[in-house]
C-alpha positions in Angstrom: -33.4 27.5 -35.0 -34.8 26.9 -31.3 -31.9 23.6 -31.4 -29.3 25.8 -32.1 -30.0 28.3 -29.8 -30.0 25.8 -27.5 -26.7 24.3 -28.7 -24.9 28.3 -28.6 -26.7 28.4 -24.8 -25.2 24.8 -23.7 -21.8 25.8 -24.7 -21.9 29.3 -23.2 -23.1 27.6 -20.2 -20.0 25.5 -20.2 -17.4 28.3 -21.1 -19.1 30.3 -18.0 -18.6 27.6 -15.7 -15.1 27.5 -16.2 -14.3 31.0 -16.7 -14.0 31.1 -13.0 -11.9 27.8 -12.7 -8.7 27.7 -10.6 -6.1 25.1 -10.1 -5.3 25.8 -6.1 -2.7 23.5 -6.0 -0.6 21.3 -7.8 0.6 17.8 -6.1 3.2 14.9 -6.9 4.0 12.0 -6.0 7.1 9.9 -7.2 6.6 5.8 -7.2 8.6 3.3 -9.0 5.9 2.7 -11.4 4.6 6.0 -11.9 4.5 9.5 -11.0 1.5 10.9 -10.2 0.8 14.8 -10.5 -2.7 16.3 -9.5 -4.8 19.7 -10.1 -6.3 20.6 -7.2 -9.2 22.7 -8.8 -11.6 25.1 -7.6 -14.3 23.5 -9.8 -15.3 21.1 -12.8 -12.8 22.0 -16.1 -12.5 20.1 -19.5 -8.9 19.3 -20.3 -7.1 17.8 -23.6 -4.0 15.9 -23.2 -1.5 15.0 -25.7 2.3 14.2 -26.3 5.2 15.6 -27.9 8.6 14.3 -28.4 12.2 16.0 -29.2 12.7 16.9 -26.1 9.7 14.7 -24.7 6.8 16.7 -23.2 3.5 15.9 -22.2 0.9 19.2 -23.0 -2.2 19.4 -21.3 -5.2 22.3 -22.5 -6.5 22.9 -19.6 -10.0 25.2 -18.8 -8.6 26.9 -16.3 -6.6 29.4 -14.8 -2.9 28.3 -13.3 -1.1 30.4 -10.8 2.7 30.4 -12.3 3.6 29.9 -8.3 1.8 26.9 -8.0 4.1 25.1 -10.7 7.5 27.0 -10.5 9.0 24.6 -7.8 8.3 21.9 -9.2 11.8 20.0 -10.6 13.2 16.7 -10.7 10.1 14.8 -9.7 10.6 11.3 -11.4 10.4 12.2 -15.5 9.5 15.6 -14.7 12.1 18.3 -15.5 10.2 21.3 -15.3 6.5 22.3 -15.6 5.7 25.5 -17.2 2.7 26.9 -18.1 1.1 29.6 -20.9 -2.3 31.1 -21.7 -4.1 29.8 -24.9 -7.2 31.0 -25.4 -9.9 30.4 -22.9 -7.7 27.7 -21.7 -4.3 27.5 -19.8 -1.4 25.2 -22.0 0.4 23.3 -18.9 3.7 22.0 -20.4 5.9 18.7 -18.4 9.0 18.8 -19.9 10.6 15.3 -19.1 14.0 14.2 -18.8 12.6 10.2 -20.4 9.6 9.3 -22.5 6.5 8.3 -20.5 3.2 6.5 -21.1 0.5 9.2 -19.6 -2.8 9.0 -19.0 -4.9 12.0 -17.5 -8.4 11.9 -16.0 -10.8 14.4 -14.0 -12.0 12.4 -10.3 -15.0 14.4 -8.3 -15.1 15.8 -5.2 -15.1 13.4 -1.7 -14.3 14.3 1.7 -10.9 15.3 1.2 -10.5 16.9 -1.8 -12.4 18.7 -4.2 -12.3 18.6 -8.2 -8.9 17.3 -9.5 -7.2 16.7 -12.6 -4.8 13.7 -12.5 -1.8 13.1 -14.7 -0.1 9.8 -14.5 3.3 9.5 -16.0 3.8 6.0 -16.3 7.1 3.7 -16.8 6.8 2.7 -20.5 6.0 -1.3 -20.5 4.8 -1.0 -17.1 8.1 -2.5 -15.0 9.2 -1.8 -12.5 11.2 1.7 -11.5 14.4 2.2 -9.1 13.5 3.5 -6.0 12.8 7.3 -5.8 15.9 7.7 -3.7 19.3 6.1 -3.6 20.1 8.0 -1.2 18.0 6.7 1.1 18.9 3.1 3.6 17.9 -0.1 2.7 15.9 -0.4 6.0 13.6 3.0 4.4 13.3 2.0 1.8 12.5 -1.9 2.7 13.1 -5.0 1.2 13.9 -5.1 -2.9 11.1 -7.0 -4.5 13.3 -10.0 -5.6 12.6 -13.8 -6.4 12.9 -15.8 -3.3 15.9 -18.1 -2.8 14.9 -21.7 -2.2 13.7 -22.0 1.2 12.4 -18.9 1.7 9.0 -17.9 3.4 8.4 -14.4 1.5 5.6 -12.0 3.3 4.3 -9.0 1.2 3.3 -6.2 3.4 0.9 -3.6 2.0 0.7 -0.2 3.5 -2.8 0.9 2.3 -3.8 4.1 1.0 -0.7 6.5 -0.1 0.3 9.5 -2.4 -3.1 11.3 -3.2 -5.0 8.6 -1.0 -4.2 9.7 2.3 -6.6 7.3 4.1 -8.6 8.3 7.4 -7.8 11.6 8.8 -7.2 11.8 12.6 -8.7 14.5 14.5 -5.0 16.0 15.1 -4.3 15.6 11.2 -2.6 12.1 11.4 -2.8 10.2 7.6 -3.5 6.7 7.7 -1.2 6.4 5.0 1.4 7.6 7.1 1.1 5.4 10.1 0.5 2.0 8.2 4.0 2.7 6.0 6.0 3.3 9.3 4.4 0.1 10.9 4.9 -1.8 7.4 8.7 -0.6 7.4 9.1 -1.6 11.2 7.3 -5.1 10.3 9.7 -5.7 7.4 12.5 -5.3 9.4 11.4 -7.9 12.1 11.0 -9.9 9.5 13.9 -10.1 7.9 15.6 -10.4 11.3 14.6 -14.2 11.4 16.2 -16.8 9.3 13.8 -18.3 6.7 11.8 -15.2 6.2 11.7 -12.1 3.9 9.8 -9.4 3.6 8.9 -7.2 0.7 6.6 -3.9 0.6 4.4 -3.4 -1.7 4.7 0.1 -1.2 7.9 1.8 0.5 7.4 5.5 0.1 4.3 8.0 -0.4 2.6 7.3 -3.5 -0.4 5.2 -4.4 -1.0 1.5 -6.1 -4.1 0.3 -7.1 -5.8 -2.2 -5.0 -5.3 -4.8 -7.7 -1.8 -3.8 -8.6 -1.2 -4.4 -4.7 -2.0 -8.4 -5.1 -0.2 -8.4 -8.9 3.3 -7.3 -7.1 2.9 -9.8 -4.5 2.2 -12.2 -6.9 5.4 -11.2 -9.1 7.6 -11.6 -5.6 6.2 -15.0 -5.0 5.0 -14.1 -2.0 3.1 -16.9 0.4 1.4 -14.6 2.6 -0.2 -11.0 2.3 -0.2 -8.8 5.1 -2.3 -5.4 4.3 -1.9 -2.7 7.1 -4.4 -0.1 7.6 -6.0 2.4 10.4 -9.9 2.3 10.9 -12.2 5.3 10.9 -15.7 5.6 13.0 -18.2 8.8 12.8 -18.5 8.2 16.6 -14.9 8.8 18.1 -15.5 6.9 21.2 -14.9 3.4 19.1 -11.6 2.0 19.9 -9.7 -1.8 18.7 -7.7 -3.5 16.7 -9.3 -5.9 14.1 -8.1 -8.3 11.4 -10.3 -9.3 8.4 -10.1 -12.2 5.9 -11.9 -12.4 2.5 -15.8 -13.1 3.4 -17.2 -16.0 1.7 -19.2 -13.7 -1.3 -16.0 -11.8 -1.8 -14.5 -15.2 -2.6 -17.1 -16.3 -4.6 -17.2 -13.2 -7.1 -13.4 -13.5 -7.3 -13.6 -17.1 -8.5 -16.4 -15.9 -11.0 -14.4 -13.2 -12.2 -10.9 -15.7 -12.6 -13.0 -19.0 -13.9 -14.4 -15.5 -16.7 -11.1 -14.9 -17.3 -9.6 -18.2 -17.7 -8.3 -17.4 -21.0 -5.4 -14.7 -19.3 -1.8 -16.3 -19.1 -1.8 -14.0 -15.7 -4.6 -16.1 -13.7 -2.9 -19.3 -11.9 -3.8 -21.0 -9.1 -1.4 -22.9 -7.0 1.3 -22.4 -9.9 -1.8 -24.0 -12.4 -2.9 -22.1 -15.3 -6.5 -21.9 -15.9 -5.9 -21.2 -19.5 -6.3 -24.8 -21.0 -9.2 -26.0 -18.5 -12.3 -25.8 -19.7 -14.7 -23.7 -17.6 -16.2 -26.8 -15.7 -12.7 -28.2 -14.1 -11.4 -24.1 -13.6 -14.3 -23.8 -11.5 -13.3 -26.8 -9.7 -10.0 -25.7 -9.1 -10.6 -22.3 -8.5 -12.9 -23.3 -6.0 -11.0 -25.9 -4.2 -7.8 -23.0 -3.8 -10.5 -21.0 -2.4 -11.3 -22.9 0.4 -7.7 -23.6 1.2 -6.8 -20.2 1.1 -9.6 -18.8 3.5 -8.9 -21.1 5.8 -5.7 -20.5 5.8 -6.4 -16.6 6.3 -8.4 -17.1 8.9 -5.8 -19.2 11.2 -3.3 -16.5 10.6 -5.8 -14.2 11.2 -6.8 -15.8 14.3 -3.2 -15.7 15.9 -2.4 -11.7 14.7 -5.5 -11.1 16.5 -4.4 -12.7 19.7 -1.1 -10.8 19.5 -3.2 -7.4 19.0 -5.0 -8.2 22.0 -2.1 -8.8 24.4 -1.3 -4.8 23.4 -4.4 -3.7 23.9 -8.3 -3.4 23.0 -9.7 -5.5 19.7 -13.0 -4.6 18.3 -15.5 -7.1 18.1 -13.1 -10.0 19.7 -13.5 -12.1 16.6 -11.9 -12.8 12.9 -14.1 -10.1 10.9 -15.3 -11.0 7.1 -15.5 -8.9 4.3 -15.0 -8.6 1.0 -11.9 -6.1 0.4 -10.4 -6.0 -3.2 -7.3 -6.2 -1.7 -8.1 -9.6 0.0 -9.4 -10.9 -3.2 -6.0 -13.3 -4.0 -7.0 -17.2 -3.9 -3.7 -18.3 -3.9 -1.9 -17.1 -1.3 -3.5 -16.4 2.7 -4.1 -12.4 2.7 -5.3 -10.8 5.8 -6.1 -7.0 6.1 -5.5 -5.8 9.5 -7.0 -2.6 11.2 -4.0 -1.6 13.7 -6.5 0.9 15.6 -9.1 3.6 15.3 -7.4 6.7 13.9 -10.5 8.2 14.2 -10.1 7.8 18.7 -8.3 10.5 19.9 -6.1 8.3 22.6 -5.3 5.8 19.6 -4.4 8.2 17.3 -1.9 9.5 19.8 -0.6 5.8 20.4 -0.5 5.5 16.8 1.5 8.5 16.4 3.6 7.4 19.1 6.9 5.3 17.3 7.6 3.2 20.1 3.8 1.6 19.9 4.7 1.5 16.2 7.0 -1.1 17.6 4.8 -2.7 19.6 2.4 -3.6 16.8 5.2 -4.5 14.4 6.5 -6.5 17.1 3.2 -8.3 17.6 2.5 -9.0 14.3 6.0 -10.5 13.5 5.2 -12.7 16.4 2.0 -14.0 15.2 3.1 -14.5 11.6 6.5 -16.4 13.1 4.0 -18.9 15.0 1.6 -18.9 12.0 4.5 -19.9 9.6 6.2 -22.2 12.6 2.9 -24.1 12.7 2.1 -24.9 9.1 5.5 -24.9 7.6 7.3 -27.2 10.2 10.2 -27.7 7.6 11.2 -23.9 7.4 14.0 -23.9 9.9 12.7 -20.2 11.5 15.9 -19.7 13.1 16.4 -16.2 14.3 20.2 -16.4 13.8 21.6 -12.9 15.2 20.3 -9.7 16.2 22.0 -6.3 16.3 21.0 -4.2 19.6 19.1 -1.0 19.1 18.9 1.9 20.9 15.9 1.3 23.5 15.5 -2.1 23.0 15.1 -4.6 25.8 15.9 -8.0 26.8 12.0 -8.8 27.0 11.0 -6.8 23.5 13.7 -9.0 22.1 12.6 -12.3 23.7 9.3 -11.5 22.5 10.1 -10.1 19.0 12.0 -13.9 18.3 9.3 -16.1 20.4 11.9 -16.8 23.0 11.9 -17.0 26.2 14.5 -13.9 28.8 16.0 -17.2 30.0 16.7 -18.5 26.9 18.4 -15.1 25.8 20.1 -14.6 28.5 21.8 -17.8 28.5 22.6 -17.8 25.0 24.4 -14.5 25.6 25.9 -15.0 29.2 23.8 -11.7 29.9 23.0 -10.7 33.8 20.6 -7.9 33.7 17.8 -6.1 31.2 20.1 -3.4 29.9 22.0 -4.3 26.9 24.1 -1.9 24.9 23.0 -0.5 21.5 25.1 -1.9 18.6 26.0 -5.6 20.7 25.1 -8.7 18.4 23.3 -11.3 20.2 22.7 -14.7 19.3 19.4 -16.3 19.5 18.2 -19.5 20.5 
């Protein structure tokens, strides 16, 4: 009797606690994979997702009470059609009516210094491909490069923005999202990129929505990309801390990668060097795993070392050195990933730089530069040639020199030009 009193008490315990449950807002985010929609809640609430079809609809019982406001607006968000909600019960029935059938998935994620309680609802692509971008509308240089094979001869750079979509990354003291500031650099970077002969960029993510940090390495994988570029802003409690930084994968990172791949041998997905680890037995994966390893930290680190040294030339670096540590998104052996910090977002005068879009420049500028010399020094039979380059409004004789690791004499004569003003929308050639 004294065990089911307790039982009746425990689940009044949990009904109370919900009773007073709100969703405050209700987020989404549209990626070509999935679209995301999040409950903002006031508090803890249980939830019970399921799926209906004819029209397709997912249905989630949520404990909890939904405004109608916070969900009327929402319309043509990826699958989503409409959301609509209805009491039932003690609970709140939250209907997505889709326009295509979805794989979801829901979960509840705890409070952390941005957010309180939510309720997450992914609506994921059935089969997991690949989605057209959230808007045709937009250019080709918004949206970036289309993740496509390379053609022979290519030198393909992914370029990770971090954070994005419900991650909004380090929060400036002016309300600037690191999510935010590394897609317009990675965009900006892309560009550069593609500018020169030889290389193509693709981004790993082009608009506001978030990837897992794993997913991040599978898609530059799937582009056969040779290097990994992943763009973020730092964050220090003290607000005096200022500098760039780049980081490779420290050597105990490494090390519990190549655990976890020689573990996983068995997986079709785990290759090295274009090697499958499927057939080997655990000795000579270990061996190979281990010897890509090496190779590819080293490799990280001389990039690394020459992104730093165009940092500098703009301005502060923290610490003056190649930092080590063991990022997830680092954790590729087969390809030379580097994460860069582009500044302190947490420094009032760098968060106003970083805010600024012709600094934007200037770091995407400096960073094509170092990976151009990178690239120049250890594939010498990539012919890097710049080819030709469309003026833009504000551009300069010197920011294109620089941009194309030429020299203003070199431009100049290649173009017959006399002084630094060019007009927007000439084509010149480069040298």
């Amino acid at each position: 009797m004294r065990r089911l009193a307790g039982l009746v008490c425990g689940l009044f315990m949990v009904v109370t606690a919900q009773a007073g449950v709100v969703v405050e807002e209700v987020r989404t985010w549209n990626g070509p994979d999935h679209t995301r929609v999040v409950f903002d809640l006031s508090g803890p609430a249980e939830h019970h997702m399921f799926t209906l079809d004819n029209p397709q609809r997912v249905v989630v019982d949520l404990g909890a009470d939904v405004p109608a406001d916070a969900v009327d607006a929402i319309r043509d968000e990826g699958p989503i059609a409409r959301i609509r909600t209805g009491e039932r019960g003690d609970r709140t029935r939250v209907v997505l009516d889709l326009a295509r059938a979805v794989d979801p998935e829901a979960f509840t994620i705890r409070p952390n210094q941005t957010y309180g309680h939510r309720l997450v609802v992914d609506l994921n692509k059935p089969g997991g491909g690949a989605a057209a971008p959230a808007n045709d509308s937009q250019s080709t240089d918004e949206r970036g490069p289309v993740m496509t094979a390379p053609d022979d001869g290519e030198f393909v750079v992914a370029i990770d923005a971090g954070h994005g979509g419900e991650d909004p990354g380090a929060i400036g003291a002016s309300g600037t999202h690191e999510k935010d500031i590394v897609l317009a650099v990675a965009k900006k970077l892309a560009r550069r990129v593609n500018d020169i002969n030889g290389l193509r960029a693709v981004l790993i993510r082009d608009g506001d929505y978030y990837i897992g940090l794993r997913e991040r390495t599978r898609k530059a994988r799937a582009a056969e990309a040779d290097l990994f570029v992943s763009l973020h802003a730092d964050a220090f409690t003290d607000r005096r801390v200022k500098g760039s930084s780049v980081f490779v994968l420290s050597r105990n990172g490494a090390s519990s990668e190549m655990a976890r791949m020689v573990a996983r041998r068995e997986n079709q997905a785990d290759r090295i060097g274009g090697v499958s680890l499927q057939d080997k037995d655990e000795e000579l994966a270990s061996v190979l795993v281990d010897l890509s390893r090496a190779h590819t930290v080293e490799e990280s680190v001389g990039l690394a070392q020459v992104l730093l040294r165009e940092l500098d030339a703009l301005g502060d670096v923290h610490g003056g050195r190649v930092e080590k540590a063991g990022f997830a998104v680092l954790k590729s052996l087969d390809m030379p990933s580097v994460l860069v910090e582009l500044a302190f977002i947490s420094n009032p005068d760098e968060e106003r730089r970083l805010r600024s879009r012709d600094y934007q420049r200037q770091l995407a500028d400096g960073l094509v530069h170092g990976i151009r010399e990178y690239v120049a020094a250890t594939r010498p039979d990539l012919a890097l040639e710049a080819g030709q380059y469309t003026v833009r409004n504000g551009d300069t004789l010197s920011q294109i020199a620089h941009r194309h690791a030429v020299s203003v004499s070199e431009l100049r004569r290649a173009n017959d030009l006399g002084g630094d003003v060019i007009m927007a929308g000439r084509t010149l050639r480069i040298p």
